[in-house]
C-alpha positions in Angstrom: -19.8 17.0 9.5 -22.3 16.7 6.3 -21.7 13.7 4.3 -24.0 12.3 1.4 -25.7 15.4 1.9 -26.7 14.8 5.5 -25.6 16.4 8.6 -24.5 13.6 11.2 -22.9 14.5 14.3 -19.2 14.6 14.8 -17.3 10.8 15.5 -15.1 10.5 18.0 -12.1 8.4 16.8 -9.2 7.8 18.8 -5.5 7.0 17.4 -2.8 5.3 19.3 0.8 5.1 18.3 3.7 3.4 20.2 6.5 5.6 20.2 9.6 4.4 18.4 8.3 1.1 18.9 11.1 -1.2 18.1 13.4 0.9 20.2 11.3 1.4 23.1 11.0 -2.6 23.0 15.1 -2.6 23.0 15.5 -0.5 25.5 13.0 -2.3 27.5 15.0 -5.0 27.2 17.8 -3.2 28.1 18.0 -0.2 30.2 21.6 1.3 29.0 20.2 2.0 25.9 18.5 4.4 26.9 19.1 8.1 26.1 21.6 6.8 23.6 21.0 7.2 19.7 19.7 4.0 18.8 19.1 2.4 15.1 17.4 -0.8 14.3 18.2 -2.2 10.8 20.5 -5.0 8.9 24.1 -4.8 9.1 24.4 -5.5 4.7 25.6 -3.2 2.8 21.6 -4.0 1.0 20.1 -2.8 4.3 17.9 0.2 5.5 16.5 1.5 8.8 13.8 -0.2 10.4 13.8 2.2 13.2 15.4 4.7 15.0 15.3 6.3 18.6 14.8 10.3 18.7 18.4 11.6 19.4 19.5 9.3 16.3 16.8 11.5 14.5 18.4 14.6 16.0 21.1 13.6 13.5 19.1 12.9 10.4 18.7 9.4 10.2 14.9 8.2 9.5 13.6 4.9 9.4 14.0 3.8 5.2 17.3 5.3 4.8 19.7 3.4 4.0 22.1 2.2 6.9 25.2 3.0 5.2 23.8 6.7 4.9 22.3 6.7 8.3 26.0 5.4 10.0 27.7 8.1 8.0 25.9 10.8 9.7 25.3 9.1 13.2 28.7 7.5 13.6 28.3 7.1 17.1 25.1 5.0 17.5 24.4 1.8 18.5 22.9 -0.3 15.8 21.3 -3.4 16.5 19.7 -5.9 14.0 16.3 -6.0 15.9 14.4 -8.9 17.5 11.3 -8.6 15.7 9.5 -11.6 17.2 10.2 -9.8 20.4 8.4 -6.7 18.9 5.7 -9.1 17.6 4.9 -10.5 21.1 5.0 -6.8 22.2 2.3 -5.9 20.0 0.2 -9.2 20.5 0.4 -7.6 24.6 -1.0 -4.3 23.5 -3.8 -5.3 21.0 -5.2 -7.9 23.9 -5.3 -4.9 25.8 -7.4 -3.0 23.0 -9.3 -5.7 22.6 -10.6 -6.3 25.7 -11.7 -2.7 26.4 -12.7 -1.5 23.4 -15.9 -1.4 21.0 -15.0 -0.9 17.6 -10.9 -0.8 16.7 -8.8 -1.5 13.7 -5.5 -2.6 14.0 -3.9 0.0 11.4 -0.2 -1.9 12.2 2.3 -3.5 14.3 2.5 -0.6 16.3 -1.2 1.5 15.7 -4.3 1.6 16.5 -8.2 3.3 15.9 -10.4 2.8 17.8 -14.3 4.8 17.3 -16.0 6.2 20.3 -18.4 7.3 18.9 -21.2 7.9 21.2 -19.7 7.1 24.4 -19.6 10.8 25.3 -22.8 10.9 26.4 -21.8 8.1 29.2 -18.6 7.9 30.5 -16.6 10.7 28.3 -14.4 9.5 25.3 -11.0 11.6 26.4 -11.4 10.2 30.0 -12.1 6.5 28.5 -8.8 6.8 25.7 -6.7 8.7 28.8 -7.1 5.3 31.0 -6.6 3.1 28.3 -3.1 5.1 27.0 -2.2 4.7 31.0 -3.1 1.3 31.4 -0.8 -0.1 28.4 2.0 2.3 29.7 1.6 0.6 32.9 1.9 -2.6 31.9 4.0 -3.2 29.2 6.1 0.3 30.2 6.3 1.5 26.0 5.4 5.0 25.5 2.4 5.6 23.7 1.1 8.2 21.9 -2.8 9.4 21.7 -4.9 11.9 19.3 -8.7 12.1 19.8 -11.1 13.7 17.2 -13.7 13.5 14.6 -11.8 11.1 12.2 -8.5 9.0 11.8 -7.0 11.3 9.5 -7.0 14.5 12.1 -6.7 11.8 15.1 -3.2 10.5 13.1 -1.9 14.2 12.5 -2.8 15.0 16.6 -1.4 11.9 17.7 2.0 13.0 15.8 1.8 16.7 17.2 1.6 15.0 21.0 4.7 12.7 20.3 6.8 11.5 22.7 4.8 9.9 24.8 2.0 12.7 25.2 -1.8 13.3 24.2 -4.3 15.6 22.8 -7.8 16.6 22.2 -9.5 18.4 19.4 -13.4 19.0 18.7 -15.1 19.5 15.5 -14.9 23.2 15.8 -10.9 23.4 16.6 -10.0 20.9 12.9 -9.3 24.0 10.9 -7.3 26.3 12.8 -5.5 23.7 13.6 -4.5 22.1 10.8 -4.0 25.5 9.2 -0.4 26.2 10.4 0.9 23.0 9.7 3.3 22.0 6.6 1.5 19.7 4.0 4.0 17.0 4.7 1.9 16.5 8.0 -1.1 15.3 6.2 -0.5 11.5 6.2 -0.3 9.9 2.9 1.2 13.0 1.6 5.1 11.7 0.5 8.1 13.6 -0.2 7.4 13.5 -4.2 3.4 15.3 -3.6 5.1 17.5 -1.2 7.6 18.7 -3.7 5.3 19.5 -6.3 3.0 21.2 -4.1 6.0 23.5 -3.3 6.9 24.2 -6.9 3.2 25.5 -7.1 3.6 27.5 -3.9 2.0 25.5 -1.4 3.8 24.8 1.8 1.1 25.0 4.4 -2.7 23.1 4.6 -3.8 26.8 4.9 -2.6 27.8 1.5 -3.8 24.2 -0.2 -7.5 25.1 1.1 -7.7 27.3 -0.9 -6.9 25.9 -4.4 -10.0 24.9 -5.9 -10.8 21.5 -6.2 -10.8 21.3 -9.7 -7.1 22.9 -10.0 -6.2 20.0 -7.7 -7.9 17.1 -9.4 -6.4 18.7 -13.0 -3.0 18.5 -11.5 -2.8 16.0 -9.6 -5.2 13.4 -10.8 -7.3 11.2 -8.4 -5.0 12.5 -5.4 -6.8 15.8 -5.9 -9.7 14.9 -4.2 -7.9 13.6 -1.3 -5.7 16.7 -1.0 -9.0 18.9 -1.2 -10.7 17.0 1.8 -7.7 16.6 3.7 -6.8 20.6 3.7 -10.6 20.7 5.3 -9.8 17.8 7.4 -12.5 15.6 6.0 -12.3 11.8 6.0 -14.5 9.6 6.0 -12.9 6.4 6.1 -14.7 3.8 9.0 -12.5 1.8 11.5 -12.4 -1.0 10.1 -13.2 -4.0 12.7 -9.9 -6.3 13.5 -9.2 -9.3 12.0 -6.8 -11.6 13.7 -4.1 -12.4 10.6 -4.6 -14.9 8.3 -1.6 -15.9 7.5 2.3 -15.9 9.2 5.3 -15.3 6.6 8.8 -15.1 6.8 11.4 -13.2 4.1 15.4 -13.2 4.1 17.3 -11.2 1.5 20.7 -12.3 1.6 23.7 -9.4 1.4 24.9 -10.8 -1.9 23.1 -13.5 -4.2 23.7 -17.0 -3.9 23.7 -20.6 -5.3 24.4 -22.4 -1.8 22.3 -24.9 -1.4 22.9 -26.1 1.6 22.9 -22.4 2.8 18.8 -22.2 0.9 17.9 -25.6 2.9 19.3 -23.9 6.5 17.3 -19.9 6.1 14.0 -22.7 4.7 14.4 -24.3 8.4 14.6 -21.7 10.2 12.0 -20.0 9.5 9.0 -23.0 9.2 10.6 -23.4 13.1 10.3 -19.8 14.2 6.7 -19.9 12.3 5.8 -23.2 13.7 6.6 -21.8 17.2 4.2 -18.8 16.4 1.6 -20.6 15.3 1.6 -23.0 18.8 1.8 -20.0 20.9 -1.3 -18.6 19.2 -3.2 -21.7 19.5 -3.6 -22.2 15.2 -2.8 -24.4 12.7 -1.9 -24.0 9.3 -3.8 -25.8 6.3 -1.5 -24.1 3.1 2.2 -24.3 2.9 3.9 -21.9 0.6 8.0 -20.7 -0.5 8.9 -18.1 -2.5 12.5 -17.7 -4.3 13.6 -14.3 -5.8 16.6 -14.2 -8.2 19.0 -11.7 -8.4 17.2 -10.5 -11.6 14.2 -9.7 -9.3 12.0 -12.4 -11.6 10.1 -13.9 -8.8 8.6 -17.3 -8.6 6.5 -19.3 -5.6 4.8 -22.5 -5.1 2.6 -24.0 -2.4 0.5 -26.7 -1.4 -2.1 -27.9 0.7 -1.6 -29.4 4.0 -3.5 -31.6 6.9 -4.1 -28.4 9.8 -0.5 -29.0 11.7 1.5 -26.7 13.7 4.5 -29.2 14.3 8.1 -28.5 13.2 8.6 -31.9 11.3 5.8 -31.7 9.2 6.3 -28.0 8.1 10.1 -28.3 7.7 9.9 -30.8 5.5 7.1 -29.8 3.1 8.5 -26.2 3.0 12.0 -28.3 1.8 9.8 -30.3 -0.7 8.6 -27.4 -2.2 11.7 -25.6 -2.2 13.6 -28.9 -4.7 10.1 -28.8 -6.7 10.5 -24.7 -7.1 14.1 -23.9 -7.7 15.0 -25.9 -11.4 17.2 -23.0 -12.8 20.4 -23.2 -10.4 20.7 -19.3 -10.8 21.4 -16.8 -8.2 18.9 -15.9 -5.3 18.5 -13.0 -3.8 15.4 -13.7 -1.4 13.8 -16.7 -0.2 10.5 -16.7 1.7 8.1 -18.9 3.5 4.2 -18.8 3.8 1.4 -20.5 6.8 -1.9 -19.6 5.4 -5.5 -20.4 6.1 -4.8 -20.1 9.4 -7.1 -22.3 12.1 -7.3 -22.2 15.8 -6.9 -25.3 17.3 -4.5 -27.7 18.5 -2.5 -30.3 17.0 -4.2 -33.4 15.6 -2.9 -37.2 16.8 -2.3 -39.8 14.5 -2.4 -43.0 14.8 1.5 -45.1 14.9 2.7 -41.9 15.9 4.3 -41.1 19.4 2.4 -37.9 19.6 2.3 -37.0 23.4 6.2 -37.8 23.0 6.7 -35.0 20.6 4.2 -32.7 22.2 6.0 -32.7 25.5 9.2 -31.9 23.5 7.3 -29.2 21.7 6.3 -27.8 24.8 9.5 -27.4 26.9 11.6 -26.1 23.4 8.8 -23.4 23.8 9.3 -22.7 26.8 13.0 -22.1 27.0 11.8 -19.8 23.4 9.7 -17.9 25.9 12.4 -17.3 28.6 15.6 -16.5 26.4 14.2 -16.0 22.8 13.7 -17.6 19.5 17.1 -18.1 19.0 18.0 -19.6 22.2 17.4 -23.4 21.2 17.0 -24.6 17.2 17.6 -27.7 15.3 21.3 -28.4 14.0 19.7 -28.3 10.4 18.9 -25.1 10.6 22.0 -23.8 12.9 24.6 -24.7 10.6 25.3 -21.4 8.1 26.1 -18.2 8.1 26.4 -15.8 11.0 23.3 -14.1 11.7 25.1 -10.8 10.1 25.1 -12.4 6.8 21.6 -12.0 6.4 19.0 -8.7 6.1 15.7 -9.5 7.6 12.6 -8.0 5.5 9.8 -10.3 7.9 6.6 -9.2 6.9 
């Protein structure tokens, strides 16, 4: 690899990737959905696919379609709404497991990771050390999971895809180009359906044939993207794992299936999510010092305001600045398409006692709600404020 002008030697970056993540979690869950097509999405007529199991693929559903399309040509599939604190809690499982074996690794999202090993050749062997890792996390958390190993995260992410279901691979320095060669351009990552049709027009279908348009055809047509299309048909990328960052922030989104005015409808989503947030933040051990909500009219214009808070994690509090904030944003009485909600400037610690207040009281009733949350779910116990509305169908979950 010559970069800057300088030959270094080859990294060794490894890529994992759980497999259909939300539905493997399901069918953890639940063995009969198994070997079933499977698609995880809203129910609304606004909705799209989150997810979808491979022998829903078989049928041409994808995850972004829309799930009106995607029941068309899958009639027969179970579609579920998704429990995506339960995928959440999946992925805290597998990044602790990352974490704790590995020296360098970037948490690319929910459900992938890079990790560099570069180096670690020379003393234990970097496919043997990434082969016990993918088994371990099998093991445990029984997901399938995907693994590519080699000399960046651009040809580790396009051999982790060749390997899927629930397989890995290897490839050295000298093996990039012949393997990448063969493939259709669409298997570069970042390359979309738009690139990939103009690269047809012009004749280009494989990562052979773009290798060999000059690099100044490519930057004249395509723009800045040129460059990237150059040194991704010579697999090239130079990009660093970036070292993890535990999230700063926890947010919450609902887009409701047709705009409303409701009140009382605005108040119930707002408490439901600063509980399910508040729960999140005790069972990560933070506190929150910024409160923020976010409204979205049905003309898209979108508007948000927060505040500053003393560090709390506790339902009372957060419910009822997130409702404060809510009366001080929303002045027009127009029609809302999205309401959100915002912890940042996250903290680790634990809650703070006041003075007059019966805080070992409220803690012990903190502690066994989340507990019966841990057993049967999020859903499973919740305040009547935030109970009372419309059935969870009514609603399209876009949680960031």
């Amino acid at each position: 690899m010559i970069q800057n002008g300088v030959e270094s030697p080859p990294r060794s970056i490894v890529h994992l990737d759980l497999d259909a993540f939300f539905v493997s979690v399901e069918r953890r869950k639940d063995s009969r959905l198994k070997g079933v097509p499977l698609i995880i999405g809203g129910q609304s007529q606004r909705a799209v696919v989150s997810s979808c199991s491979y022998e829903a693929r078989y049928f041409g559903v994808h995850a972004g379609m829309p799930m009106r399309l995607a029941r068309r040509l899958c009639p027969h599939a179970v579609v579920l709404k998704g429990d995506y604190d339960a995928y959440e809690q999946c992925s805290r499982e597998v990044t602790e497991m990352v974490e704790a074996q590995s020296p360098l690794f970037e948490k690319a999202s929910i459900d992938e990771f890079y990790i560099d090993l570069t180096g670690m050749e020379r003393f234990y062997g970097c496919y043997r050390w990434a082969h016990e890792l993918r088994q371990q996390i099998i093991h445990e958390t029984h997901l399938p999971l995907s693994m590519g190993l080699s000399v960046n995260k651009l040809v580790a992410k396009v051999l982790t895809n060749q390997a899927k279901p629930n397989g890995e691979r290897q490839l050295r320095a000298e093996e990039v180009q012949p393997f990448l060669a063969p493939l259709h351009v669409r298997h570069i990552p970042m390359i979309g359906q738009k690139t990939s049709h103009r690269l047809s027009y012009l004749g280009i279908r494989n990562v052979a044939t773009l290798r060999q348009i000059p690099q100044q055809v490519l930057s004249t047509v395509f723009g800045k993207q040129g460059q990237f299309l150059y040194q991704s048909a010579r697999g090239e990328d130079h990009r660093p794992v970036l070292p993890y960052r535990a999230r700063s922030s926890l947010s919450s989104e609902r887009t409701f299936q047709q705009d409303t005015m409701d009140i009382q409808l605005l108040r119930t989503c707002l408490t439901r999510m600063a509980e399910k947030l508040a729960y999140r933040l005790r069972r990560s051990g933070k506190l929150t010092g910024c409160i923020s909500v976010k409204i979205r009219y049905a003309s898209f214009e979108t508007h948000s305001r927060q505040a500053r808070i003393p560090l709390c994690n506790t339902d009372d509090v957060l419910i009822a600045k997130a409702l404060q904030l809510f009366e001080q944003l929303y002045t027009r009485r127009i029609r809302i398409r999205l309401i959100g909600l915002k912890f940042s400037q996250l903290q680790a610690g634990g809650q703070q006692i006041a003075l007059f207040q019966d805080i070992p009281r409220q803690g012990r009733l903190y502690q066994a709600l989340d507990t019966i949350r841990d057993k049967y779910g999020t859903r499973s116990v919740q305040r009547a404020s935030g109970w009372k509305g419309p059935p969870a169908s009514a609603l399209m979950h876009n949680k960031k």
